[in-house]
C-alpha positions in Angstrom: -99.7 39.0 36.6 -98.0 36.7 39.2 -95.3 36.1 36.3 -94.9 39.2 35.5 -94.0 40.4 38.6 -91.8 37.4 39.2 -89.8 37.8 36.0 -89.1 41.7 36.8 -87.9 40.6 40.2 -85.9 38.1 38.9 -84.4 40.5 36.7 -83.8 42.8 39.6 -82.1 40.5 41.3 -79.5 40.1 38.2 -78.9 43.5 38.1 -77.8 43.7 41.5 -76.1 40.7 41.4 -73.5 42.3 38.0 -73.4 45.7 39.6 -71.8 44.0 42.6 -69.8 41.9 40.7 -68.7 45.1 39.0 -68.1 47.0 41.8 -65.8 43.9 43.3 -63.7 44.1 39.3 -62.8 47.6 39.5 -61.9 47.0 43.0 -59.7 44.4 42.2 -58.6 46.0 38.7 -57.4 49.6 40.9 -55.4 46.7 43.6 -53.9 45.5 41.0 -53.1 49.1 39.6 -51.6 50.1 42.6 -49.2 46.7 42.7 -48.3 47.7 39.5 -47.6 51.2 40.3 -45.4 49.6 43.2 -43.6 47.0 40.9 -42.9 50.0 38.8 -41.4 52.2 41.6 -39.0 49.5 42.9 -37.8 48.8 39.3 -37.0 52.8 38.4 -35.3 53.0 41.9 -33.3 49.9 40.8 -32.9 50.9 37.1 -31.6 54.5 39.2 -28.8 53.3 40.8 -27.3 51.1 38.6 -27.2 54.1 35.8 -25.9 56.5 38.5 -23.3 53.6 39.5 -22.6 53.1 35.8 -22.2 56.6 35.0 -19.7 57.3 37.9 -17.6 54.4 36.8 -17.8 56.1 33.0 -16.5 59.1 34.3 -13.7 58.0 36.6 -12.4 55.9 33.5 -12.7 59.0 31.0 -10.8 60.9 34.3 -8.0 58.0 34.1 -7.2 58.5 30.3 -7.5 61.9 30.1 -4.7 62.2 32.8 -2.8 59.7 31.1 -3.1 61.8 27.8 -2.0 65.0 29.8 0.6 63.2 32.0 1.8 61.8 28.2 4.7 64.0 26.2 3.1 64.5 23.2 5.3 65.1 19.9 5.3 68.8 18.4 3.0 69.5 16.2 4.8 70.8 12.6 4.5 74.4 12.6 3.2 76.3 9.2 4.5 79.1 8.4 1.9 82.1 7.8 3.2 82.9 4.1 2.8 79.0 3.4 -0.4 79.1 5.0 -1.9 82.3 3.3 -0.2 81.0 -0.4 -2.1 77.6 0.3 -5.6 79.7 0.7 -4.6 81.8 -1.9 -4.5 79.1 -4.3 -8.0 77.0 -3.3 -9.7 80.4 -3.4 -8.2 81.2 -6.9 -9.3 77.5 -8.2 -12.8 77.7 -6.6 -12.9 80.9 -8.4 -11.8 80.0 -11.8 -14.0 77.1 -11.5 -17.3 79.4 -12.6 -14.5 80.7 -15.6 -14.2 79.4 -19.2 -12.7 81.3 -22.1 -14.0 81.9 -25.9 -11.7 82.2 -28.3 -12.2 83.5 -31.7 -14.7 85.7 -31.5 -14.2 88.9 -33.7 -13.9 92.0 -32.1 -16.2 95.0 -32.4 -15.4 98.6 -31.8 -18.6 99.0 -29.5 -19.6 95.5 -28.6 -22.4 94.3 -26.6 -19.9 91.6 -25.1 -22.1 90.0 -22.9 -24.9 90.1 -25.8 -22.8 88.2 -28.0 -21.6 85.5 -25.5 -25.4 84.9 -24.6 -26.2 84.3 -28.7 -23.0 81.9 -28.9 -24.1 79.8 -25.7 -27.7 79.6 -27.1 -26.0 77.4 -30.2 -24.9 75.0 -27.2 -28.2 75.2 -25.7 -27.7 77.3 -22.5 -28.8 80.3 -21.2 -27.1 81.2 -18.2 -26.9 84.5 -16.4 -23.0 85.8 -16.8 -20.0 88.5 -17.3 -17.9 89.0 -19.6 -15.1 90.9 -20.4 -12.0 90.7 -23.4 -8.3 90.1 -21.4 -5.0 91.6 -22.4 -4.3 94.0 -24.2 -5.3 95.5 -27.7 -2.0 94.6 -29.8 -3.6 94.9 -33.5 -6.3 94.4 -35.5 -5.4 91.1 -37.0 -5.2 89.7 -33.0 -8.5 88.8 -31.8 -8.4 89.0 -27.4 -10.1 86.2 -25.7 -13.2 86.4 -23.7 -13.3 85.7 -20.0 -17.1 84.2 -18.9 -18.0 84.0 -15.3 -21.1 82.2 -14.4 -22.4 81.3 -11.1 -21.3 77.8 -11.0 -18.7 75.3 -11.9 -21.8 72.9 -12.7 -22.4 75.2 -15.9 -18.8 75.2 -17.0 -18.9 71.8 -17.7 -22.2 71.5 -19.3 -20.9 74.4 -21.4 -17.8 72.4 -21.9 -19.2 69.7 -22.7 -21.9 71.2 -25.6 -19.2 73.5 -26.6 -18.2 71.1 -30.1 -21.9 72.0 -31.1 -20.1 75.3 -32.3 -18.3 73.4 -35.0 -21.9 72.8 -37.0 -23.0 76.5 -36.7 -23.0 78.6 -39.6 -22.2 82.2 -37.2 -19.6 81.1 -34.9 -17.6 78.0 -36.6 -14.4 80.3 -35.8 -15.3 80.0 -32.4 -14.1 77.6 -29.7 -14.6 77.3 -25.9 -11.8 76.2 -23.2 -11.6 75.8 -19.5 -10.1 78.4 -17.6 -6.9 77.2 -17.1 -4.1 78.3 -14.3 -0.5 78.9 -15.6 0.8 75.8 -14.7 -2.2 74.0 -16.3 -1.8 75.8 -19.3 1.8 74.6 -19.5 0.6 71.1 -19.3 -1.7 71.6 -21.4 0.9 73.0 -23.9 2.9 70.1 -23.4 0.3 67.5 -24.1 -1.0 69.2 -27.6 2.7 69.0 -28.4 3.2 65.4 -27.6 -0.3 64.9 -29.5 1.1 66.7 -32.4 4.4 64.6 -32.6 2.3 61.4 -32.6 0.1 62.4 -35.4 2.8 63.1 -37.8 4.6 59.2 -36.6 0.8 57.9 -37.3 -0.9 60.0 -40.0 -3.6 56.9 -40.5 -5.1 57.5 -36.9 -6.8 60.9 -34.9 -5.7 61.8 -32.1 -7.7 63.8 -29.0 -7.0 64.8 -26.0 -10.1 63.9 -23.2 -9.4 64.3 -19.8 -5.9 65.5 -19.2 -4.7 62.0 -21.5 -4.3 61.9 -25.4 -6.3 59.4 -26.7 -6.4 57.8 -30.3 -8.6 56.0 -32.7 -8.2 54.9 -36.5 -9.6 57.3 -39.2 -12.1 54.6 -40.7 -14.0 53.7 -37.6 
């Protein structure tokens, strides 16, 4: 029993013994705490004024050049004429536009024609389905003249896939007679001209090769390969 009372006393004793020792470690932890708090003060008053410092010196050499700038005779700017400036818009809002265009040629016409109907079952043979308009352009001369189409889409990303299917029409049993071109803007259609002309001269001086026009350049290759 003697033990037993000694060993619970003895563990007493410990206990008392780590709750001081863990009163005297948070004590010393919340000084050190406070040290830090102080270390921490004197460094963000420091780190303070040497941004304030460093900012007014920014500003007073910002204040320096601008005045030099002002102070400064500067050349005169080229002025543009508003009919230049409205012809200029004018013609990027014109190319944007006929970006979304292509033209079919060929296709017969009907004295009440679904147009649009008829594009959308010609486009199918190059694999697309887009949402468009359509309408015939220029004027009814005679029978024997067939008008071309104008399709508008709702992006120039379609034109070229469309573009760029469009030889599938040469394999398809309804619309053979058929072909696809950009929409083209007067002075492209001039170039154009020109080029299928120049093409046309060099396939008569070299009957043995083909000759094609990719990319705005006439390209050519022999008839075997």
């Amino acid at each position: 029993m003697d033990f037993l009372m000694k060993t619970v006393e003895s563990y007493r004793t410990a206990c008392t013994n780590l709750q001081s020792q863990l009163i005297e470690n948070q004590q010393a932890l919340i000084k050190v705490q406070k040290e830090l708090s102080d270390c921490k003060s004197e460094k963000l008053e420091s780190m303070e004024k040497v941004v304030k410092s460093s900012v007014a010196d920014s500003v007073k050499e910002e204040f320096k050049s601008y005045s030099s700038v002002v102070s400064t005779p500067q050349p005169t700017a080229p002025v543009i004429c508003q009919k230049a400036l409205t012809s200029v818009v004018k013609s990027v809002v014109e190319e944007e536009d006929r970006s979304r265009n292509f033209l079919v040629f060929g296709l017969p016409e009907e004295e009440e024609e679904g147009l649009e109907t008829r594009i959308r079952e010609v486009l199918e043979e190059v694999g697309l389905k887009p949402k468009l308009e359509a309408q015939r352009i220029g004027k009814k001369k005679s029978a024997s003249v067939i008008r071309p189409v104008k399709v508008c889409v709702s992006s120039s990303l379609i034109v070229s896939q469309i573009l760029r299917n469009a030889r599938n029409l040469r394999g398809s049993e309804k619309f053979k007679t058929v072909y696809i071109s950009p929409d083209r803007s007067p002075e492209q259609r001039e170039a154009r001209k020109e080029l299928v002309a120049s093409m046309r001269a060099q396939a008569l001086a070299e009957p043995h090769k083909k000759f094609y026009i990719k990319e705005g350049q006439i390209h050519s290759a022999d008839r075997n390969t």
